[in-house]
N, C-alpha and C positions, 0 to 999 in steps of 0.2 A: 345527902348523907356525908358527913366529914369523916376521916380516917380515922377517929376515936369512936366512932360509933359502928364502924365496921366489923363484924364477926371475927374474932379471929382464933387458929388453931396454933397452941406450939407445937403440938408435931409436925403442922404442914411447914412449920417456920423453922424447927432443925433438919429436916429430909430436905428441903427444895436444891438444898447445893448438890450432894453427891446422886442424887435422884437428876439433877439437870445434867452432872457428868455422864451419867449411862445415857442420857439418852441425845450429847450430843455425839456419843458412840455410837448410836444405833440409825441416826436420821441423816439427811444430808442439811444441805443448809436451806434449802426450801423446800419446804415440805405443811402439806397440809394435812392437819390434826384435828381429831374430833376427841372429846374429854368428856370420858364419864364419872358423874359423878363428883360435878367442880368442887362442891364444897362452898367454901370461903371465898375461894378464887385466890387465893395465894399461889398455889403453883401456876395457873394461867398466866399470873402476871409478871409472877419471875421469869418463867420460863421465855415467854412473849416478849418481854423489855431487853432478855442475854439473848436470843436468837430472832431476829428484822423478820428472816427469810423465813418464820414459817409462821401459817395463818391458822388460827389458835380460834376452834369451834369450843366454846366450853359449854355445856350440859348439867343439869342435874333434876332430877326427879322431884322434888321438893321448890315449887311456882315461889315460895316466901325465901330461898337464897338467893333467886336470879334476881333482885334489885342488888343485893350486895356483890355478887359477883359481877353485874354491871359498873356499880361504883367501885372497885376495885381496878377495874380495867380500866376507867375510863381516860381515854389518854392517851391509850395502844393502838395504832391502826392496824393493828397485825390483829387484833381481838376479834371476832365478830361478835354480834348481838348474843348473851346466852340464850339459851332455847329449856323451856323443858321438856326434858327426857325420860319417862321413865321406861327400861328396858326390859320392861314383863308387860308392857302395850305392845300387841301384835296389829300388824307389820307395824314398825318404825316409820315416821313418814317419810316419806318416797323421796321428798323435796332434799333431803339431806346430800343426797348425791353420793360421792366418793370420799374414799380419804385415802391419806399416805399411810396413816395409821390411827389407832387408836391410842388413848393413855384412859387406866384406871388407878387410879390410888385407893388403897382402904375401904374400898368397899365391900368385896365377898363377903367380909367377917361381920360386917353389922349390917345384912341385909341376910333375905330367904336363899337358900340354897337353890332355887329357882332361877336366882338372878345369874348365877356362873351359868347356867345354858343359856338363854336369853342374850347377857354380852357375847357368847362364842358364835351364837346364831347372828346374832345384828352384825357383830365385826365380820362376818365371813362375808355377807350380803353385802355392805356398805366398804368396803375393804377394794382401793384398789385393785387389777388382776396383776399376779407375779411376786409383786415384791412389799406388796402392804402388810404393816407389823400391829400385833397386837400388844403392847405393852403394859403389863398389869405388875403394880406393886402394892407390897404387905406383908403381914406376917401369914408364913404356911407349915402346916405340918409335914415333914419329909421320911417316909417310912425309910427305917433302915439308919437314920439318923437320929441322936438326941435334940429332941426340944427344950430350948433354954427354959428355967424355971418360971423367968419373969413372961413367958408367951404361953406355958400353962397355967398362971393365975389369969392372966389376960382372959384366957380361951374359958376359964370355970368363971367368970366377972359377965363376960358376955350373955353367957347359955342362962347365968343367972336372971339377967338383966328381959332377956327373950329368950326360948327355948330353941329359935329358929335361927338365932346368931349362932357365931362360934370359929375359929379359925378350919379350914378348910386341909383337907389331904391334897395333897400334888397332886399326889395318882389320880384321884376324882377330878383333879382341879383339867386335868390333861387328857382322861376320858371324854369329859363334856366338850374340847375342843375338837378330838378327833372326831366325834360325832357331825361336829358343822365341816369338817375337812381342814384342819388348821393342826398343829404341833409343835411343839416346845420347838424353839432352835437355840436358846440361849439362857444361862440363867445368872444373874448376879446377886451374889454376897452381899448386903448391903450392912451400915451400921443398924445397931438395937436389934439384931437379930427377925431383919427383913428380908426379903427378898425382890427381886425384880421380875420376873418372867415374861422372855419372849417369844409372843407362837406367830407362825407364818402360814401361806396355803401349804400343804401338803401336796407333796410332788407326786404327779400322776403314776 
């Protein structure tokens, strides 16, 4: 597969810069990451080639991206092999082991509202103990706050598109976490009116 025949997203290709600055806020410099919902593999790969020291699990549900997101990597020893994942298969396989953290991009809003319990249940399980992060970014709706115009035509494009898409409440979005024991500890601003969200274990 040559590099013009690779899948490719612009959004994943204007977010991977300030999307790469929050999270080398949040990670140390080794650190091992599991990735829901690669995509493209455009973030795996940035992310992987600016940071040596962390080894880069990428993921996705969909058996017909893991060639592309293989050719995309290929190259990186910090990559491992993608895997497919899909996070509404109960249990996760076992084999997967640990992480430092999790990373999701874009996904809550074009998938079942199912899927926000499922990542909260797998990250809690698979989730180092103490200090493992779950890192999810996208657009969300924030009660109490104005939603930009262009993330309510977004969110009426979606629900049109599937009834079962659609941008996501915070509040619910941080419900489903408390449920697996996990809670917001962080949240960033992002451009195009995104956000970052970071949940941890919740303190005994």
């Amino acid at each position: 597969m040559t590099p013009e025949d690779l899948p490719f997203s612009p959004a994943a290709d204007r977010n991977k810069a300030p999307v790469l600055e929050v999270l080398r806020q949040l990670l140390p410099a080794s650190a091992r990451v599991l990735e829901i919902a690669s995509g493209t593999g455009q973030h795996a790969a940035h992310f992987a080639a600016a940071q040596p020291g962390w080894q880069w699990q990428p993921t996705d549900a969909d058996e017909g991206s893991v060639p592309g997101i293989a050719a995309r990597c290929a190259g990186l020893a910090n990559v491992l092999p993608p895997l497919r994942l899909d996070v509404l298969a109960s249990p996760w396989p076992a084999a997967l082991g640990r992480f430092d953290a999790f990373y999701c991009a874009n996904m809550l809003h074009i998938s079942p509202w199912a899927t926000c319990a499922a990542l909260m249940q797998g990250a809690s399980r698979h989730l180092v103990e103490g200090a493992g992060l779950l890192i999810v970014y996208g657009p969300f709706i924030v009660d109490g706050e104005p939603t930009a115009d262009s993330n309510l035509a977004f969110d009426a494009s979606l629900r049109a598109r599937d009834p079962s898409w659609g941008l996501r409440r915070l509040a619910e979005v941080e419900a489903e976490a408390h449920r697996a024991g996990l809670a917001l500890q962080r949240r960033f601003d992002m451009p195009a009116n995104n956000l970052t969200l970071v949940f941890g274990r919740e303190a005994d």
